[in-house]
Steps between C-alpha positions, in 0.01 A plus 500: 500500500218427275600361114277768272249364268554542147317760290554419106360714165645543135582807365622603118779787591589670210859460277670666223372149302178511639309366825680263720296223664595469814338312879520649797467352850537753789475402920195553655406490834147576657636678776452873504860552647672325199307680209798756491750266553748506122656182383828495290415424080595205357541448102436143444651417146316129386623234263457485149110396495394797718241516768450127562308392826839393635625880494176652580535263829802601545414903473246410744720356745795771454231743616394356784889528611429838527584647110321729250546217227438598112546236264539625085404337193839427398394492134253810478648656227434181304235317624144614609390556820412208707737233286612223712703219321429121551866402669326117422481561127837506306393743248389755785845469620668535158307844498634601867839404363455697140354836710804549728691531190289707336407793754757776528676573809440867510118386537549311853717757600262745425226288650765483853408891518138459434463270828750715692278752422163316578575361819701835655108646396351250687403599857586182669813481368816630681651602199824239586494245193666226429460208213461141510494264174563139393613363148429808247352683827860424632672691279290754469570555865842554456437725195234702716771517785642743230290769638614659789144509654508117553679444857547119477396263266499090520523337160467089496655317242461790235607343155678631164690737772835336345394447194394881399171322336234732647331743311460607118856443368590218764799746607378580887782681678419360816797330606715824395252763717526324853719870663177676390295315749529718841232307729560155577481188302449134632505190204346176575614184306428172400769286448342267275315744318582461085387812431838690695758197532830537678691702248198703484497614837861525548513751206248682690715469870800655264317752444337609823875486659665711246210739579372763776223306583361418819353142467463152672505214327345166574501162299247226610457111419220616278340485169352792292218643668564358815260765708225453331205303559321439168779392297347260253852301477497444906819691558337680828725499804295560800825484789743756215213693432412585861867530571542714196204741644691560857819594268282750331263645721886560730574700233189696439428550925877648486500722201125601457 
């Protein structure tokens, strides 16, 4: 079968706290049959320092899967349109750090039902969603999984999960919420990663047993950012980051 091309745009959709920059990337194929053809959607939740050209390669390549992908400003409510952070310059990351402590968590859930809502309007899209995230993006995956509408989402390494230390307040009910989440949830590790060590994660396995949830769970010889491919601290993992991809495109073929 022929791999789509890979349409891409920005759009500002609109939120309670005001327009939400967000990239799309859509398949395309120049063959009249497939112009009707709907793809499933695909939230794409980045890391702290927003659309970098790592992510935007990334949204590019999720498309060409075969995915409706929309990628957020994580930080729209606080930042203006457009902001990427310097993950090379310590200060930019200071800021990335001070931000996900400082915007509320009613806003990204809010923002979850904005981009429910924007790609279910979109006619390519199948309306079957699901949510993918790393770091920050990673546990705003399992906090969009929340909403019913999101069928399966696949959060790597997603950070202050057992610590509570998201949002304004640092008091993120994550960990305490995983029965809510009624599609399916895969987690992707790094073992060596110091931003979730051991007792970390197995605060976080504690949790997901004593709960309803449907998940899979995966740990990796890996660092922080393993699966991506710009990481200024040369933590990429080309081998667990492919591998990682076949674990979660499984789950999105069988649930989406």
């Amino acid at each position: 079968q022929k791999m789509p091309q890979v349409k891409d745009s920005v759009v500002d959709l609109d939120t309670p706290q005001g327009p939400m920059r967000t990239y799309t990337f859509e398949p395309f194929v120049a063959v009249p049959a497939y112009q009707e053809k709907k793809y499933p959607g695909l939230i794409f939740f980045s890391a702290i320092f927003q659309m970098t050209p790592g992510i935007h390669r990334m949204a590019q390549w999720l498309a060409g899967h075969g995915y409706v992908v929309y990628v957020p400003e994580i930080y729209h409510a606080l930042l203006p349109p457009g902001t990427v952070l310097d993950a090379t310059d310590p200060k930019q990351t200071e800021e990335g750090n001070r931000l996900k402590k400082t915007n509320k968590l009613s806003t990204w859930s809010s923002d979850v039902e904005v981009l429910v809502g924007a790609l279910r309007a979109n006619p390519r899209c199948s309306g079957r969603i699901a949510a993918l995230g790393h770091c920050i993006g990673g546990h705003l995956t399992m906090r969009a999984a929340l909403n019913p509408d999101i069928l399966a989402a696949a959060s790597f390494f997603p950070t202050d999960v057992h610590s509570r230390t998201l949002g304004e307040g640092e008091n993120a009910d994550t960990i305490d919420r995983f029965s809510d989440i009624k599609g399916e949830l895969v987690i992707l590790w790094g073992r060596q990663d110091p931003h979730i060590p051991d007792e970390g994660r197995l605060k976080v396995y504690q949790a997901l047993q004593k709960s309803t949830c449907k998940y899979s769970w995966f740990e990796f010889n890996a660092n922080h950012t393993f699966m991506m491919d710009n990481d200024p601290k040369g933590r990429y993992e080309p081998a667990v980051a492919d591998l990682s991809f076949q674990i979660v495109f499984d789950l999105f073929n069988r649930t989406l």
